[in-house]
C-alpha positions in Angstrom: -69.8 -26.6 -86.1 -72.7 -26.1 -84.0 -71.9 -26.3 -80.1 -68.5 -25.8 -79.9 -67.3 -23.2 -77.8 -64.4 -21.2 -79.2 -63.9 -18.4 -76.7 -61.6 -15.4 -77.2 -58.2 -14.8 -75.9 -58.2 -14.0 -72.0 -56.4 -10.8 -73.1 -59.4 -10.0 -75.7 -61.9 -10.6 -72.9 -60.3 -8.4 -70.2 -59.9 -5.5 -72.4 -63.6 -5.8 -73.4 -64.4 -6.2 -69.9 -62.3 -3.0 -69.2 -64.4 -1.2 -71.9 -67.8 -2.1 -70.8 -66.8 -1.7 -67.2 -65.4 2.2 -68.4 -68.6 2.3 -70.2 -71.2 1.2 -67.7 -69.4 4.1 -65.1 -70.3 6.9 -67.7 -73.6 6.2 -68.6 -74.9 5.6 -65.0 -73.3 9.4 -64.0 -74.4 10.5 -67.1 -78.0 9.3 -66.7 -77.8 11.0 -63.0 -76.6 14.1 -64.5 -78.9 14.5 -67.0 -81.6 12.9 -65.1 -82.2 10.1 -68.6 -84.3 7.1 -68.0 -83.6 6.2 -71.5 -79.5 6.2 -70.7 -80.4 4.8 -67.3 -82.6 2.2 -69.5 -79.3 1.1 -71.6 -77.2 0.0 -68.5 -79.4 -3.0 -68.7 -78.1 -4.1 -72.0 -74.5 -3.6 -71.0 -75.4 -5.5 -67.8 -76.2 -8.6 -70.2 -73.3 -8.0 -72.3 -70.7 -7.6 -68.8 -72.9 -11.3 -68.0 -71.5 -13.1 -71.0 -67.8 -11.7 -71.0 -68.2 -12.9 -67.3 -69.5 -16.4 -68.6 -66.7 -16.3 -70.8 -64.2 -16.1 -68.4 -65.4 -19.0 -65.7 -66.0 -21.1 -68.9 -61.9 -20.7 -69.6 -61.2 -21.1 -66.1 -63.3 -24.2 -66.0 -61.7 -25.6 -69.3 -58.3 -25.2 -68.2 -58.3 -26.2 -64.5 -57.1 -29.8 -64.4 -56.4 -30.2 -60.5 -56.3 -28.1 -57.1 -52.5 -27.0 -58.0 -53.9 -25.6 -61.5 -57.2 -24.4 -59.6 -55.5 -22.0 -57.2 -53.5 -20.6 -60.0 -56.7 -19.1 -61.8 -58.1 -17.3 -58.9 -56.7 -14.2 -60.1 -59.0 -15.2 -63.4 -61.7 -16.0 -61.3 -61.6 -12.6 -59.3 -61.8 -10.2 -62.2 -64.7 -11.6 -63.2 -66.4 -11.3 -59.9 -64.8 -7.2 -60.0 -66.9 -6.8 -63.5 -70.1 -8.3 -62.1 -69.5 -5.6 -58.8 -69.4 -2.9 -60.9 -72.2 -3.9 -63.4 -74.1 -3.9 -60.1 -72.9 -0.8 -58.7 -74.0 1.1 -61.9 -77.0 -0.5 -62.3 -78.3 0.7 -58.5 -77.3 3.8 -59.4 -79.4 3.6 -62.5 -82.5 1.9 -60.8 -82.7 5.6 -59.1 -83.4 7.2 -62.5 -85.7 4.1 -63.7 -87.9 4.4 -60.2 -88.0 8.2 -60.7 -86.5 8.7 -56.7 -86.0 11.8 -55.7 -82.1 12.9 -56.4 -81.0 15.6 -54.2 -79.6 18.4 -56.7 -76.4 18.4 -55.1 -75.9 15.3 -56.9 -75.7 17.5 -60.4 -73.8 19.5 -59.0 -71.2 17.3 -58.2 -70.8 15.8 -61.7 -70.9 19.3 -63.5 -67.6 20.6 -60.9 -65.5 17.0 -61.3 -62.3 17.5 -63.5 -63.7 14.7 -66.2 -66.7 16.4 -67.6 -69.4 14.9 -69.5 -71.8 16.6 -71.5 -75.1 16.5 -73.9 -74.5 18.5 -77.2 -77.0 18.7 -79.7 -75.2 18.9 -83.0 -76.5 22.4 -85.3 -75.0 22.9 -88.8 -71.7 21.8 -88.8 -69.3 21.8 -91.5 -66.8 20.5 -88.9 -68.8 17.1 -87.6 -71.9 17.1 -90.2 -71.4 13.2 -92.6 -68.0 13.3 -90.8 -67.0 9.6 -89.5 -65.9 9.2 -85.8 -62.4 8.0 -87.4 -62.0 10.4 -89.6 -62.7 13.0 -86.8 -60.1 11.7 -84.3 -61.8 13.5 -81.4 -59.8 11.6 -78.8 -56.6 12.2 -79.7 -56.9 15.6 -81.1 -59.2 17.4 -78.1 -59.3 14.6 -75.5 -62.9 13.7 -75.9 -64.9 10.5 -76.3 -68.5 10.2 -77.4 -70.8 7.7 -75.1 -73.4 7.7 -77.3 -75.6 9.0 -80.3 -79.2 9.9 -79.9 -80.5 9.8 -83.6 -84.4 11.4 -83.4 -85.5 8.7 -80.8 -83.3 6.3 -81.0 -79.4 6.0 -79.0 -77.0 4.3 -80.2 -74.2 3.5 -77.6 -70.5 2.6 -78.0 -70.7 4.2 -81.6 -68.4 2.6 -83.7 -65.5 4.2 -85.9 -67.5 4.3 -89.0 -70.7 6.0 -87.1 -71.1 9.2 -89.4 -72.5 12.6 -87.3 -75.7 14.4 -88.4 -76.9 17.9 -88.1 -79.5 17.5 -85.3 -78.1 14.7 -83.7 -77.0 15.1 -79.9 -73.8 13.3 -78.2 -73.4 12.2 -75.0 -69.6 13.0 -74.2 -66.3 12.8 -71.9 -63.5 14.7 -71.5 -61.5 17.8 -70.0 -63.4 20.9 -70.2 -61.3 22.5 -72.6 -62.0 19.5 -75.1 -65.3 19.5 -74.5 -65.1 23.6 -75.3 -63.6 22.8 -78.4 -65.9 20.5 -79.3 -69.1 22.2 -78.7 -68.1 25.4 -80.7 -67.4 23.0 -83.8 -71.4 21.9 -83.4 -72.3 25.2 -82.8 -74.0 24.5 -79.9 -73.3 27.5 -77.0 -70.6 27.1 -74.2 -71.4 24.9 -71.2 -72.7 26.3 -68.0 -70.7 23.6 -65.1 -71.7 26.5 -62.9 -73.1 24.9 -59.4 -76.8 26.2 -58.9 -77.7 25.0 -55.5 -75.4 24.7 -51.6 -73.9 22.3 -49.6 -70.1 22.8 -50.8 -68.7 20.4 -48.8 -70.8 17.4 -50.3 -70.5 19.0 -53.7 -66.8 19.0 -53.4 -66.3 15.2 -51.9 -68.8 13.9 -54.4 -67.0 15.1 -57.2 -63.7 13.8 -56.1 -65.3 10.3 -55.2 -66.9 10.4 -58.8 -63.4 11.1 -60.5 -61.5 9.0 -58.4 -64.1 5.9 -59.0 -63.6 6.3 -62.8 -59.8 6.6 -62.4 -59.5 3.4 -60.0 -61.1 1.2 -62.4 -59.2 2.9 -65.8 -55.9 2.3 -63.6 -56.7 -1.1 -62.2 -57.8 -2.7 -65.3 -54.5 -1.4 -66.9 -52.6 -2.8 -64.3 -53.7 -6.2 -65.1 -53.7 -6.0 -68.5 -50.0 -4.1 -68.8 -48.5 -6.6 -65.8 -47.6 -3.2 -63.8 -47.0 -3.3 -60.0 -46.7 0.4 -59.6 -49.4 1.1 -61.0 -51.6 -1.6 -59.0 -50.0 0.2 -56.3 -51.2 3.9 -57.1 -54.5 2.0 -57.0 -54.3 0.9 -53.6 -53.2 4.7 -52.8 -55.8 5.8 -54.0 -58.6 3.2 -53.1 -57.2 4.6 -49.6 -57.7 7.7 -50.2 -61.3 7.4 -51.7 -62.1 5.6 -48.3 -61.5 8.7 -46.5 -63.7 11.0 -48.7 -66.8 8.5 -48.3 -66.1 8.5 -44.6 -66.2 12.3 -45.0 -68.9 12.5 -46.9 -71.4 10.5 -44.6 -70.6 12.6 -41.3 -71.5 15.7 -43.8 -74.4 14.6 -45.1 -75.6 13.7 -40.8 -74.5 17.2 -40.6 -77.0 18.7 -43.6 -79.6 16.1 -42.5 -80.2 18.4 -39.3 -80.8 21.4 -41.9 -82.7 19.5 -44.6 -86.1 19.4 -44.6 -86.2 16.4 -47.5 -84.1 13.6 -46.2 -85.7 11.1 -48.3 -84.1 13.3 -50.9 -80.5 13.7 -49.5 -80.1 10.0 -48.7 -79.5 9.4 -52.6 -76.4 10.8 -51.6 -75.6 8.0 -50.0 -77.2 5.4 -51.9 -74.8 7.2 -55.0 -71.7 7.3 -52.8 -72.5 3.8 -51.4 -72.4 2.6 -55.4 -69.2 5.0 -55.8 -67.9 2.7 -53.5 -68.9 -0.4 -54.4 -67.1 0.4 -57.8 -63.9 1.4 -56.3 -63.6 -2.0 -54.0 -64.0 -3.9 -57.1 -61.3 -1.9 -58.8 -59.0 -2.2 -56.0 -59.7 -6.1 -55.8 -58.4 -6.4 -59.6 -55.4 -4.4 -59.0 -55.2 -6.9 -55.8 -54.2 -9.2 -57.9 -50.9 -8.4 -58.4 -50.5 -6.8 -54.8 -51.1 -10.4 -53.5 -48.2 -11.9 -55.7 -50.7 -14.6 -56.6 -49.4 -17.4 -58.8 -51.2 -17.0 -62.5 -52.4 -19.7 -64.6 -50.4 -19.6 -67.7 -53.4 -18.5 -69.9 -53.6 -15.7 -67.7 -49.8 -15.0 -67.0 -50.0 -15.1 -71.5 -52.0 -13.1 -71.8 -50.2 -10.0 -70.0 -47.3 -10.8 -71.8 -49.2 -10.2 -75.2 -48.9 -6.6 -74.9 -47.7 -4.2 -77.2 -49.1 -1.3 -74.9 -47.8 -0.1 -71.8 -49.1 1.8 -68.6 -46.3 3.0 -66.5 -45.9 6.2 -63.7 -43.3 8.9 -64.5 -41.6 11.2 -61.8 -41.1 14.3 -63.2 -37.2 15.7 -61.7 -36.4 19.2 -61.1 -33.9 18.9 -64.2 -36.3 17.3 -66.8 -37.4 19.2 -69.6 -41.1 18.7 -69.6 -41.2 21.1 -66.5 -42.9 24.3 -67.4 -44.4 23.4 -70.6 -48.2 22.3 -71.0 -49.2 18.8 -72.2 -50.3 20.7 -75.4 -46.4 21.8 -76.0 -45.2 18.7 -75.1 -47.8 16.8 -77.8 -46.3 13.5 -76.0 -49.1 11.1 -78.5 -47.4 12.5 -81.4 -43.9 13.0 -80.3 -43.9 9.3 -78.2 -47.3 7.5 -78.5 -47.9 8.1 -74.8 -50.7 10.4 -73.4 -51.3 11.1 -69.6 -54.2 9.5 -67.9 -53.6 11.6 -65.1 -51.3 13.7 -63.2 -50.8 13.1 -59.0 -49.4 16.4 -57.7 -49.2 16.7 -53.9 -52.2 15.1 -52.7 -54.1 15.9 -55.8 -55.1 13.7 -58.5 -55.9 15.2 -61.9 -57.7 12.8 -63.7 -57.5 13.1 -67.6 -55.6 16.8 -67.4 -56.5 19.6 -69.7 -53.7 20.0 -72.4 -52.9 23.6 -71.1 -51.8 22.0 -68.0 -48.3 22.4 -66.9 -46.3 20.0 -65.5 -44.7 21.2 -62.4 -41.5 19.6 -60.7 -43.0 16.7 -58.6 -45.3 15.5 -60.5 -46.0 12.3 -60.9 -47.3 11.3 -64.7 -49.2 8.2 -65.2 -49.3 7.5 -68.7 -50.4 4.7 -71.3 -49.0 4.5 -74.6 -46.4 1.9 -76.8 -43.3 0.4 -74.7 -41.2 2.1 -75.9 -42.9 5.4 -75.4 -43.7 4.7 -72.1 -39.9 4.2 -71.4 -39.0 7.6 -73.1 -41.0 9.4 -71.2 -40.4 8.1 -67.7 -36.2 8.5 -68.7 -37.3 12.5 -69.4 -39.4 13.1 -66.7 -36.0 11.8 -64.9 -34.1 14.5 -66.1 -32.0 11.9 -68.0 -32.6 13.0 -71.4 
């Protein structure tokens, strides 16, 4: 009947707010990198879509709020929503950039070419491997680590491809994904091996730009998860490494005072910080989702539900001198196949290693953060333990 609202589960919604949230973060460093007004273009219709999943939220809140008591309880409801509308924001100034043709100091390309997650433009040649092969039938992300963004078909793009979205010789993907992946995946399209070789200076902006651009993707991934897995410790690592990210921006606007005495286009090096201002922007929001646990905030029981619905898991795993995934790469270890879990990142030191290659080797120390069944998740954090 016409005019009744039937909304989707809270869980449903968050995870779709997750996805266009991931999404949204791509495309805008993705439409810096490759300087695309037509990708910067498409963050508009992902801003409309983050909108209505926002709508859809307050709506629920609204619907099942009966008095103050029941109204406090769906803050935490009421604050992820407000997160997704920060980062839809944040992307989309980043976008406007591209849109208003400003001047984008090369640095910035620079700094999204040398991050650990890589994203790349390949233009699909004849290709037995991909050519009238479906996206499921190619299993890209569990086999090699990558994801693709987006499709451009002649003139048109088609983003968030679906599962049954065939490839075509001449075709060219946006993707993301460790560089070895990504390696992989442009010798199957026969398309040349990517050059992430910086071309212009300033190191020391490269270098903190890159981290703050991994680290922005990894805080929202992480938070979201939190949320939607019910996990303290990893709403935690967020806050560690929200901290951390604070430092770098700090960093990185006493470096780029320092350049500005050097550079003879500051009009040009201030999208620096108009970039790492968005970078931030996107990383408060992420922390304030994660916050929500943090606080110990009394949930609604729509919202408390819907964490409990979850047949996935995120969890962190500390990898003991004694445990037998030390020495042996992520592709020996094969832990998808062997436990439905794979690592969203690796925290070694003070390092974070955000989606790690599969040749990398886990080291004594390491902390695993990893996503994957219950069960699997609890496998893996007993063997990092040494207790297997």
């Amino acid at each position: 009947m016409a005019g009744i609202f039937k909304p989707k589960s809270v869980r449903e919604l968050l995870t779709e707010m997750k996805d266009v949230s991931d999404l949204t973060i791509d495309l805008a460093y993705a439409a810096l990198l490759f300087r695309s007004k037509e990708l910067a273009g498409h963050l508009h219709n992902l801003e409309e879509r983050m909108d209505g999943l926002m709508d859809n939220i307050r709506t629920i809140a609204a619907v099942v709020t009966r008095d103050v008591h029941e109204a406090r309880k769906i803050t935490g409801i009421l604050q992820v929503a407000s997160a997704g509308e920060a980062i839809s924001n944040a992307t989309g100034d980043m976008a406007d950039l591209i849109r208003a043709r400003m001047k984008i100091h090369p640095v910035v390309q620079d700094a999204l070419k040398i991050a650990d997650e890589k994203i790349s433009l390949i233009k699909i040649h004849r290709s037995p491997e991909l050519e009238n092969k479906k996206l499921s039938d190619l299993k890209l992300a569990s086999r090699i680590g990558v994801i693709i963004l987006a499709i451009k078909l002649g003139k048109k793009w088609i983003i968030r491809p679906s599962k049954d979205t065939e490839l075509q010789a001449g075709d060219s993907i946006v993707v993301k994904g460790p560089p070895d992946g990504i390696t992989i995946l442009r010798k199957m399209a026969n398309a040349g091996r990517e050059d992430w070789t910086p071309k212009h200076g300033l190191p020391t902006i490269r270098k903190g730009l890159a981290e703050m651009r991994d680290l922005s993707s990894l805080i929202v991934d992480m938070a979201y998860s939190s949320i939607l897995f019910g996990s303290y410790e990893i709403a935690e690592d967020v806050k560690e490494i929200n901290e951390k990210f604070k430092k770098l921006g700090q960093k990185l606007r006493l470096d780029v005072l320092k350049a500005a005495r050097k550079e003879r286009d500051t009009v040009r090096l201030s999208s620096v910080l108009n970039i790492s201002r968005s970078m931030e922007q996107i990383s408060d929001a992420g922390y304030s989702i994660a916050d929500i646990l943090l606080s110990k905030l009394e949930l609604h029981p729509v919202f408390a539900e819907a964490l409990e619905e979850a047949d996935e898991q995120i969890g962190r795993a500390d990898v003991k001198e004694n445990s037998e995934f030390v020495g042996k790469s992520l592709r020996e270890l094969n832990l998808w196949v062997v436990m439905g879990v794979y690592v969203l990142m690796i925290k070694r030191g003070q390092r974070y290693i955000f989606d790690p290659p599969r040749r990398t080797k886990i080291q004594a120390g390491d902390s695993l953060i990893v996503r994957g069944f219950r069960r699997g998740v609890q496998n893996v954090k007993k063997v990092a333990g040494g207790k297997r």
